[in-house]
mmCIF file of the C-alpha atoms, coordinates in Angstrom:
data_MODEL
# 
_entry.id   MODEL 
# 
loop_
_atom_site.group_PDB 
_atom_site.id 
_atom_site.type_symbol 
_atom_site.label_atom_id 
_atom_site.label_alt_id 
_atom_site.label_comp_id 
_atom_site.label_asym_id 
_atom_site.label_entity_id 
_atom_site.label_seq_id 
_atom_site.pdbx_PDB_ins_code 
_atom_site.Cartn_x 
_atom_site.Cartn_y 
_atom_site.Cartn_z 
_atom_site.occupancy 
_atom_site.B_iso_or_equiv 
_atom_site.pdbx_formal_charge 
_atom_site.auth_seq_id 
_atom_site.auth_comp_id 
_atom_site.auth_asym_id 
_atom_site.auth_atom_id 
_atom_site.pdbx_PDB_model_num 
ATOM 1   C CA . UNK A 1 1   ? -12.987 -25.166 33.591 1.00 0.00 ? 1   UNK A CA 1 
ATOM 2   C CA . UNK A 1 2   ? -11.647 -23.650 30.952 1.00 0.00 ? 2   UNK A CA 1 
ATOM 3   C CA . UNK A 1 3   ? -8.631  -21.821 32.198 1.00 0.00 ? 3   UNK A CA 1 
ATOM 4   C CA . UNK A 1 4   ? -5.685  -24.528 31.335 1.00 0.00 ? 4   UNK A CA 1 
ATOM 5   C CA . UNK A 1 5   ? -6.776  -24.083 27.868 1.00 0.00 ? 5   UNK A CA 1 
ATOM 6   C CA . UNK A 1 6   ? -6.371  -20.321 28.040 1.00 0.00 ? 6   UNK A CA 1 
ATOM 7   C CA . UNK A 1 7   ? -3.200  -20.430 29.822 1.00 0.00 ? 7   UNK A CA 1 
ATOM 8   C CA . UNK A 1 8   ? -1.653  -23.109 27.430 1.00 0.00 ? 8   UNK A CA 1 
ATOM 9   C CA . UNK A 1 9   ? -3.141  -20.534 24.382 1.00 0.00 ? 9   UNK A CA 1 
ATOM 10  C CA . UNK A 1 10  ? -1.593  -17.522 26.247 1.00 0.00 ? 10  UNK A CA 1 
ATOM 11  C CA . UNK A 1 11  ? 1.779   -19.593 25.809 1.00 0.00 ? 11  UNK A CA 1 
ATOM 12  C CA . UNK A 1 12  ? 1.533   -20.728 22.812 1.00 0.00 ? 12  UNK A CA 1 
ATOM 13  C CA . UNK A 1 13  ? 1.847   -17.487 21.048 1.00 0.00 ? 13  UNK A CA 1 
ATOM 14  C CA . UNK A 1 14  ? 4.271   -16.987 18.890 1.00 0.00 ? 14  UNK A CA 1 
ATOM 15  C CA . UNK A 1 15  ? 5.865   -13.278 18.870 1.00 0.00 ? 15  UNK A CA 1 
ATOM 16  C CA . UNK A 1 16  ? 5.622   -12.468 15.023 1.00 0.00 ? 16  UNK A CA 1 
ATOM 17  C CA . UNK A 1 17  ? 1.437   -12.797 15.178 1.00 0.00 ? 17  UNK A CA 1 
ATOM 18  C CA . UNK A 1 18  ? -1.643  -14.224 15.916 1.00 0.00 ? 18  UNK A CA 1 
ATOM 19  C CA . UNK A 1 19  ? -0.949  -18.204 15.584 1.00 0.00 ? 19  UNK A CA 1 
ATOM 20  C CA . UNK A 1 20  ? -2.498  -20.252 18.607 1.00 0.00 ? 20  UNK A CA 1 
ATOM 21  C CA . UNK A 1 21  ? -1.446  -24.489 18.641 1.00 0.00 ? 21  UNK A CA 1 
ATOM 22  C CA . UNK A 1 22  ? -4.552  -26.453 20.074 1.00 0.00 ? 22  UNK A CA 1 
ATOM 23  C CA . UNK A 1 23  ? -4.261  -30.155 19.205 1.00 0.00 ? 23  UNK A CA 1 
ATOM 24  C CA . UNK A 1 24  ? -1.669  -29.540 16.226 1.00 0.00 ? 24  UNK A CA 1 
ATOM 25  C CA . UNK A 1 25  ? -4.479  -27.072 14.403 1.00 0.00 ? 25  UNK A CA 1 
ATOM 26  C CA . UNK A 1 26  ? -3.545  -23.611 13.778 1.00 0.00 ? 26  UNK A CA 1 
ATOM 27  C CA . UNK A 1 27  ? -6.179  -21.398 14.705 1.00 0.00 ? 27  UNK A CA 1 
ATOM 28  C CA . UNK A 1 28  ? -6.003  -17.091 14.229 1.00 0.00 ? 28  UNK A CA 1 
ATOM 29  C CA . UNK A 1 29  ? -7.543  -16.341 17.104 1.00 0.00 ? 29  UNK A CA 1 
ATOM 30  C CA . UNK A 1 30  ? -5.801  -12.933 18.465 1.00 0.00 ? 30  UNK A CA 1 
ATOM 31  C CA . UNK A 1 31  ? -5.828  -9.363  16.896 1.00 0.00 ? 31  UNK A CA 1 
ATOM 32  C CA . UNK A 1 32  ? -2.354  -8.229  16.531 1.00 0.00 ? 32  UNK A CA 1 
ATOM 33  C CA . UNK A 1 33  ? -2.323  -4.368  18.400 1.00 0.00 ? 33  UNK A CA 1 
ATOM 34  C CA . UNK A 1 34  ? -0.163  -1.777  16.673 1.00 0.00 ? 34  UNK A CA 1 
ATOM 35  C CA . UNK A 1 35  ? 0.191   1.657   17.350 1.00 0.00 ? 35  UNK A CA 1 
ATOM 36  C CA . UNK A 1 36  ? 0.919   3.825   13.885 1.00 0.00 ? 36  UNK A CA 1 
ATOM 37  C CA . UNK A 1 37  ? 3.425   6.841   14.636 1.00 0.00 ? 37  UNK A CA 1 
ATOM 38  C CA . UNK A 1 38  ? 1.969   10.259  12.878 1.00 0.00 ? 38  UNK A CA 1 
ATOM 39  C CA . UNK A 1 39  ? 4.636   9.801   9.531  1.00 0.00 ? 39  UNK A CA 1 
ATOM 40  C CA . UNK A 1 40  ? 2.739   6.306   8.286  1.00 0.00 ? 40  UNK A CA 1 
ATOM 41  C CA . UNK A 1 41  ? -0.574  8.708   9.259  1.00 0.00 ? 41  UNK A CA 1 
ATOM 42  C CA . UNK A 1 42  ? 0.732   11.918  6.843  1.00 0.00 ? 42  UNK A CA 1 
ATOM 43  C CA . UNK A 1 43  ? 2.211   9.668   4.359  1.00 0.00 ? 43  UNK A CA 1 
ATOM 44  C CA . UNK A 1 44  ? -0.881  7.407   3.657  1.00 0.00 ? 44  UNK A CA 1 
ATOM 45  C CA . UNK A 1 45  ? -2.480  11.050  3.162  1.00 0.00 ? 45  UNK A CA 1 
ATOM 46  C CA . UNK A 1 46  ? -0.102  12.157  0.643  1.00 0.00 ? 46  UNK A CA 1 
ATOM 47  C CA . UNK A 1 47  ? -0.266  9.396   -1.579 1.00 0.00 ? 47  UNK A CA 1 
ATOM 48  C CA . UNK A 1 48  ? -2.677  6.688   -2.315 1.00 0.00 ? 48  UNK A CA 1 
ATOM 49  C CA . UNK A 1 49  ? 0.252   4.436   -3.975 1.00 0.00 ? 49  UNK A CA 1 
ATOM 50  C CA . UNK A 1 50  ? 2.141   3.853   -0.928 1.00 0.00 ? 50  UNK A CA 1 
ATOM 51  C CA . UNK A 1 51  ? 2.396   1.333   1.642  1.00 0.00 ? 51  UNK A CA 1 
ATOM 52  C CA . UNK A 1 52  ? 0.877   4.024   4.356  1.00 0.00 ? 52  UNK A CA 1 
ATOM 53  C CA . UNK A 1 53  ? -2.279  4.256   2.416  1.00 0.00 ? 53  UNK A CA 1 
ATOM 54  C CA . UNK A 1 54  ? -2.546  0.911   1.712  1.00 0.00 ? 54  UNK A CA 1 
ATOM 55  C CA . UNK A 1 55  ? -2.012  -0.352  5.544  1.00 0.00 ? 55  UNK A CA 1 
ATOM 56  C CA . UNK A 1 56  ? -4.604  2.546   6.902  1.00 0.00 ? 56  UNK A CA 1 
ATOM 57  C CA . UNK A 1 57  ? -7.122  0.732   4.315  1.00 0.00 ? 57  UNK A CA 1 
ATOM 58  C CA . UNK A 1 58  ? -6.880  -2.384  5.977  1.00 0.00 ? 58  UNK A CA 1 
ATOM 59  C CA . UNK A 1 59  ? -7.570  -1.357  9.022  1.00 0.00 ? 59  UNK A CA 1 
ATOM 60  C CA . UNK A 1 60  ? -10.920 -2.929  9.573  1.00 0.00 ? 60  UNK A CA 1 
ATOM 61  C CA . UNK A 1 61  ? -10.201 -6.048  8.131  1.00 0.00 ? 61  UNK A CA 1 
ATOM 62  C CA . UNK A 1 62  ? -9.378  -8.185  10.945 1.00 0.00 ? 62  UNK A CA 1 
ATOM 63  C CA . UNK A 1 63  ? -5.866  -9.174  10.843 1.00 0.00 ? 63  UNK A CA 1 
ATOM 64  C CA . UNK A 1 64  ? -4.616  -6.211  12.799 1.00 0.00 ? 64  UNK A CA 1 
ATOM 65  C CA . UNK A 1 65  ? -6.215  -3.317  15.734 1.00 0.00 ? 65  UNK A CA 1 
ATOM 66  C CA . UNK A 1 66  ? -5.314  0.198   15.799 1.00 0.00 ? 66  UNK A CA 1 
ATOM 67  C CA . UNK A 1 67  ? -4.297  1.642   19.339 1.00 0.00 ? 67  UNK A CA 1 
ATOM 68  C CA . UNK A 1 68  ? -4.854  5.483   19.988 1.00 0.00 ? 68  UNK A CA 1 
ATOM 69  C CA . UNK A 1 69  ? -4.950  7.908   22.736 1.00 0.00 ? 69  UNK A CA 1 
ATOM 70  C CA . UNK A 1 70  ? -6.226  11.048  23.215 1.00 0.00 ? 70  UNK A CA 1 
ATOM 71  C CA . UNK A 1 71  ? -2.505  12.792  23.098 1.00 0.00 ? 71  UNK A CA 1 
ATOM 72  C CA . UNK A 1 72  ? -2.065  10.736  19.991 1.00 0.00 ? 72  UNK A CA 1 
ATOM 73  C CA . UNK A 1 73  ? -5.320  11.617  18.359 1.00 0.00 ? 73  UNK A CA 1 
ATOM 74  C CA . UNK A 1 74  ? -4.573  15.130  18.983 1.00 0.00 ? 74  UNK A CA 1 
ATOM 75  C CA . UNK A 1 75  ? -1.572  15.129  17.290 1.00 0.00 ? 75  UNK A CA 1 
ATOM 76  C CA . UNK A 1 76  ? -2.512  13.310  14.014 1.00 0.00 ? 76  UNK A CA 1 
ATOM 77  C CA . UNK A 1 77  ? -5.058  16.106  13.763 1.00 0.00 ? 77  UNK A CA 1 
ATOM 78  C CA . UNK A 1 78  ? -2.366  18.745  14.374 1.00 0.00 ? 78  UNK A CA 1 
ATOM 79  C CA . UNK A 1 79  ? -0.183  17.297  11.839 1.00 0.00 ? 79  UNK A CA 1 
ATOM 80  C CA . UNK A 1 80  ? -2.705  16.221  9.158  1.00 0.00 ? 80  UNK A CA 1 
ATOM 81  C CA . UNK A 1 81  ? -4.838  19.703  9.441  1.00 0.00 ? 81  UNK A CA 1 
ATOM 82  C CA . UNK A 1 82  ? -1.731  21.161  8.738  1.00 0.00 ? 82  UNK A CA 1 
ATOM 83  C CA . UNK A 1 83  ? -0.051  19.363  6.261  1.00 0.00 ? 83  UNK A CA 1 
ATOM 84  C CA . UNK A 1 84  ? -4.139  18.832  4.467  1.00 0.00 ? 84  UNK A CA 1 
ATOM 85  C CA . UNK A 1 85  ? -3.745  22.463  3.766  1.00 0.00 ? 85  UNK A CA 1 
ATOM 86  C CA . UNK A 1 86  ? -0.468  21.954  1.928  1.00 0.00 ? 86  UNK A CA 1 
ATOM 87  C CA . UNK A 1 87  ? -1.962  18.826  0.138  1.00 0.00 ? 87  UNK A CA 1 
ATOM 88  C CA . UNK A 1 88  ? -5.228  20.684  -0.470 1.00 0.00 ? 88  UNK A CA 1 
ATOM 89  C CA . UNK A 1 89  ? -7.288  18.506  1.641  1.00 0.00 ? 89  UNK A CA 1 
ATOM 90  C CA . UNK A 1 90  ? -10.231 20.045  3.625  1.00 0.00 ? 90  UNK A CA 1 
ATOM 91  C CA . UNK A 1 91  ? -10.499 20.209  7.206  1.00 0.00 ? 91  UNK A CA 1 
ATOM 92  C CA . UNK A 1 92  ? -13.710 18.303  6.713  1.00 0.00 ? 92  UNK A CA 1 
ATOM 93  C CA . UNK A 1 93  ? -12.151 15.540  4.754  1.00 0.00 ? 93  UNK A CA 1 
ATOM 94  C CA . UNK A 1 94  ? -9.445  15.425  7.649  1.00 0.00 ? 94  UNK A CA 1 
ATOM 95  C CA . UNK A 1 95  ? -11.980 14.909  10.058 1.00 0.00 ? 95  UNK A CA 1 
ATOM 96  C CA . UNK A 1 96  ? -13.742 12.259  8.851  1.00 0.00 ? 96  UNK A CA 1 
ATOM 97  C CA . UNK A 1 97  ? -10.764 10.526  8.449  1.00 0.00 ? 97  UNK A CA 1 
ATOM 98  C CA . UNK A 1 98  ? -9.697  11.014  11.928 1.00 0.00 ? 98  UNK A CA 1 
ATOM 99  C CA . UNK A 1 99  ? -13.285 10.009  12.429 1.00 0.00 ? 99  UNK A CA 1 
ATOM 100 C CA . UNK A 1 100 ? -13.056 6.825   11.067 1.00 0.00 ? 100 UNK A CA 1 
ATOM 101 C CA . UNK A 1 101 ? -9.970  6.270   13.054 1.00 0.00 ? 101 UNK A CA 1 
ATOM 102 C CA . UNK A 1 102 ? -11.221 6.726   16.101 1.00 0.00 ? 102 UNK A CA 1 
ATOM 103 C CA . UNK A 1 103 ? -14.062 4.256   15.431 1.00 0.00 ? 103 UNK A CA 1 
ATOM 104 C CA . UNK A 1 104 ? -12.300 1.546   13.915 1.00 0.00 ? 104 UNK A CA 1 
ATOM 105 C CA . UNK A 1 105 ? -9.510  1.653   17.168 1.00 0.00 ? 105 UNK A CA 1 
ATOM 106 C CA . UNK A 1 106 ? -9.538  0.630   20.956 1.00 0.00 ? 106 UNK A CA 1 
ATOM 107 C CA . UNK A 1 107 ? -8.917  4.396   22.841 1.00 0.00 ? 107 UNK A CA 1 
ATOM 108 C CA . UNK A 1 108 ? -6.615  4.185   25.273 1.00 0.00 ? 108 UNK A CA 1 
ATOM 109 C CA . UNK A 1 109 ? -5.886  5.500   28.486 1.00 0.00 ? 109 UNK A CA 1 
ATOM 110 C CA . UNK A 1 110 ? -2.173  6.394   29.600 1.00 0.00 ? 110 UNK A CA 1 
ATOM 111 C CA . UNK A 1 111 ? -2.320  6.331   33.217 1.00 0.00 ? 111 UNK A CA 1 
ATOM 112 C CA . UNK A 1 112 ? 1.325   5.920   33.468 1.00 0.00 ? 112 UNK A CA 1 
ATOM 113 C CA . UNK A 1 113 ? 3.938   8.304   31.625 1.00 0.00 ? 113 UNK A CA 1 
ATOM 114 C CA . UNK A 1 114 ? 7.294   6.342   30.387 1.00 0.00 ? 114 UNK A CA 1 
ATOM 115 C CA . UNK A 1 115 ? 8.513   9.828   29.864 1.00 0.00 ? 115 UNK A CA 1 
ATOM 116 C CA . UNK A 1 116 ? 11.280  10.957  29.308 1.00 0.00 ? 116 UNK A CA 1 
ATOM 117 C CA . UNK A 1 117 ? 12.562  7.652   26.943 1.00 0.00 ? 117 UNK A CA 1 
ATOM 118 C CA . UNK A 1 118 ? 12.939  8.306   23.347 1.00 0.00 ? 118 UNK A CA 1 
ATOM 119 C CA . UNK A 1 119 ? 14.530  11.942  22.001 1.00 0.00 ? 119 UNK A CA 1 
ATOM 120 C CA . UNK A 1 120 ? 11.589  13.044  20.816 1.00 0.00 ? 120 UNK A CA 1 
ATOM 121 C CA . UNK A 1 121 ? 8.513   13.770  22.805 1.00 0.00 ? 121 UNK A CA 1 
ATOM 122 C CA . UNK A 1 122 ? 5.986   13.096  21.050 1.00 0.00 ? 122 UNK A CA 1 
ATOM 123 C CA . UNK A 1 123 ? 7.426   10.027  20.149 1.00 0.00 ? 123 UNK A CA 1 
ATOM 124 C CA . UNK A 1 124 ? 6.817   9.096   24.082 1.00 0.00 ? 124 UNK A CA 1 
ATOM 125 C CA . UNK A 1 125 ? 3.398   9.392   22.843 1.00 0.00 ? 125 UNK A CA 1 
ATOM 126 C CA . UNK A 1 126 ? 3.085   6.528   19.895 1.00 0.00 ? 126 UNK A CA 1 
ATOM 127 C CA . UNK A 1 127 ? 5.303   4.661   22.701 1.00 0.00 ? 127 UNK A CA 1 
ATOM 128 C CA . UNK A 1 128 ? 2.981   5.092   26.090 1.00 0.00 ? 128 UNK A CA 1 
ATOM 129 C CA . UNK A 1 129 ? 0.362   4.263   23.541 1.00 0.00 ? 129 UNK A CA 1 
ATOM 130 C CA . UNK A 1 130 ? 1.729   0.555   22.821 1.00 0.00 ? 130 UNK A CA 1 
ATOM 131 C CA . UNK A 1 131 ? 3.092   -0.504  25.958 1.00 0.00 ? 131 UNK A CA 1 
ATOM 132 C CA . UNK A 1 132 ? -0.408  0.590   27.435 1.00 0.00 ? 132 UNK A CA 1 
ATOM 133 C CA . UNK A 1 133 ? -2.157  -1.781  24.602 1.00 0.00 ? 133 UNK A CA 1 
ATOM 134 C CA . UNK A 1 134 ? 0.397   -4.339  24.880 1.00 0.00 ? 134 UNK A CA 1 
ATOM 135 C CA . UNK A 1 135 ? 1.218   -4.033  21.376 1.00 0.00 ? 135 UNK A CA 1 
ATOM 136 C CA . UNK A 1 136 ? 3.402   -5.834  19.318 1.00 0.00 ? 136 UNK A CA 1 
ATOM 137 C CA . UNK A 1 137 ? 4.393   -3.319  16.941 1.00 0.00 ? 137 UNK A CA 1 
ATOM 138 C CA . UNK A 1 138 ? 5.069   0.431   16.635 1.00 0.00 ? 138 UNK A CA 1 
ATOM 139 C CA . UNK A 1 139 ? 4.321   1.227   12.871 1.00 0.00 ? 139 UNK A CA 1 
ATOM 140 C CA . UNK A 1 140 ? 6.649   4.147   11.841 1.00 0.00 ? 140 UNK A CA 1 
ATOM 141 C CA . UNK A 1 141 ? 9.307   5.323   8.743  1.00 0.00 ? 141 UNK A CA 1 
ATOM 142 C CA . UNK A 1 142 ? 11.461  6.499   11.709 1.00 0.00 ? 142 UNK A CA 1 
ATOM 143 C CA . UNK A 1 143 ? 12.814  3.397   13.150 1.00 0.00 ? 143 UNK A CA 1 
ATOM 144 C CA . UNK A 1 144 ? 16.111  4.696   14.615 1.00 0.00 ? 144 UNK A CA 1 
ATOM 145 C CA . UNK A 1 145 ? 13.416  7.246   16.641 1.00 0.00 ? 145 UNK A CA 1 
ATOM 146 C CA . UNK A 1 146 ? 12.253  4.425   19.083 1.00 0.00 ? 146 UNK A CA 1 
ATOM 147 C CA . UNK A 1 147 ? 15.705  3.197   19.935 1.00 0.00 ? 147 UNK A CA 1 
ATOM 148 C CA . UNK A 1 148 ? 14.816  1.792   22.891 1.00 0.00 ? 148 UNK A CA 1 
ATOM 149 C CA . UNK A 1 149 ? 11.001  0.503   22.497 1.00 0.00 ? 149 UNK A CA 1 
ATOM 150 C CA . UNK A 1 150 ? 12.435  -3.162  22.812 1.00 0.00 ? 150 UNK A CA 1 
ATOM 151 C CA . UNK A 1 151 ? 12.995  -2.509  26.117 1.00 0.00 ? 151 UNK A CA 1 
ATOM 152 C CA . UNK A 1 152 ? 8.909   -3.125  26.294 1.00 0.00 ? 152 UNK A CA 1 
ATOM 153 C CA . UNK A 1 153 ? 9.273   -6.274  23.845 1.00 0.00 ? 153 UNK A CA 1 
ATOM 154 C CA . UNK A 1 154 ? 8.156   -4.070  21.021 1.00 0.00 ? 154 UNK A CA 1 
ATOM 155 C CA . UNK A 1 155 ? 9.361   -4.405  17.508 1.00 0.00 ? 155 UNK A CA 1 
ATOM 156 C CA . UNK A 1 156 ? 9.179   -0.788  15.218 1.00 0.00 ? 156 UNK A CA 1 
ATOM 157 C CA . UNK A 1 157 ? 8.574   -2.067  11.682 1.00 0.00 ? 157 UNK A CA 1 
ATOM 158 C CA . UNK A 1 158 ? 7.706   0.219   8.441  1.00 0.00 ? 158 UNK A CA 1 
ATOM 159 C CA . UNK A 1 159 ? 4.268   -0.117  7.033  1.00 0.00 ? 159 UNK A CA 1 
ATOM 160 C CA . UNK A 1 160 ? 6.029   -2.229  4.248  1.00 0.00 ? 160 UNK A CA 1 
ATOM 161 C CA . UNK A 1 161 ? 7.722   -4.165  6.914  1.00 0.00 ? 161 UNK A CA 1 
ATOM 162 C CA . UNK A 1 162 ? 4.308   -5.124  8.771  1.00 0.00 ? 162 UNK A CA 1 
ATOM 163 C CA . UNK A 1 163 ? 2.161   -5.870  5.639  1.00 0.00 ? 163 UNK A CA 1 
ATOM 164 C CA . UNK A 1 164 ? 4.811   -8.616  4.231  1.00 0.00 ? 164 UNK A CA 1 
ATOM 165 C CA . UNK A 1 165 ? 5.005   -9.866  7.870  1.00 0.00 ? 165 UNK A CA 1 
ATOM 166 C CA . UNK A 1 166 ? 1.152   -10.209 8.298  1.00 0.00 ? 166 UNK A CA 1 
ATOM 167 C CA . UNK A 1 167 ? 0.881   -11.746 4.463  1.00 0.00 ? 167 UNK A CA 1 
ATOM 168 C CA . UNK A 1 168 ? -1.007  -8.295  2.990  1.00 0.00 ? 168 UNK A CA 1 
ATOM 169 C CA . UNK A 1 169 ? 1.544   -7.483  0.569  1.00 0.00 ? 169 UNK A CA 1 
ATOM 170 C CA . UNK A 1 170 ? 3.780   -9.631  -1.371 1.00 0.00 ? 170 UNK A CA 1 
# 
């Protein structure tokens, strides 16, 4: 009964976000996926004036949905463990960050490795993490790292980059 209006919503979208055109009304209907590479992670923990720390504190509000894997997780808890020591953050602070992470985003599973397709590794990571969430955007101060991410129709903005898109910054 319904499915013509689903399929003519599933068409309607428009690539830069959420908009969905149902008798000329403009509804926000559909969470935007992103996947955030480890940098926007360590650089929203090293300073609370940044774009990094802004965009992790919006997480929860609805306008976009964090993507994460196990792989991932386990390397922003490498990373930020390490580089918390350096910043004088405590393990325990670390964790319930990662924590709240995990509970605000949709875990995924990677059943299918895109490996080898970007330089770096663990790049392949933040990128079998999107094109298993059908994300939109890859969230990361290293665009010129995921040369080749369009190839899965996904755009690699800086945290900057996706706030002024979305309408969070100005």
């Amino acid at each position: 009964m319904f499915e013509p209006i689903v399929e003519y919503l599933r068409l309607a979208r428009v690539k830069s976000g959420v908009r969905r055109y149902f008798n000329s009304i403009v509804y926000n209907t559909i969470m935007m996926e992103v996947v955030l590479d480890t940098n926007v992670f360590i650089s929203a923990l090293r300073s609370k004036r940044g774009a990094s720390f802004k965009l992790l504190s919006l997480i929860d509000n609805g306008n976009f949905r964090l993507n994460i894997s196990v792989p991932l997780f386990i390397e922003y808890e490498s990373v930020a463990k390490r580089e918390g020591k350096k910043l004088g953050i405590s393990d325990r602070a670390i964790n319930d960050i990662l924590n709240y992470l995990l509970l605000v985003s949709r875990k995924r599973e990677i059943f299918f490795l895109w490996r080898p397709i970007l330089k770096d590794p663990k790049d392949d990571l933040v990128l079998e993490v999107a094109v298993e969430s059908n994300s939109e955007f890859i969230i990361s101060y290293n665009k010129k790292d995921f040369k080749g991410s369009d190839t899965f129709g996904i755009e690699v903005l800086t945290p900057k980059e996706f706030m002024l898109l979305r309408g969070l910054m100005s």
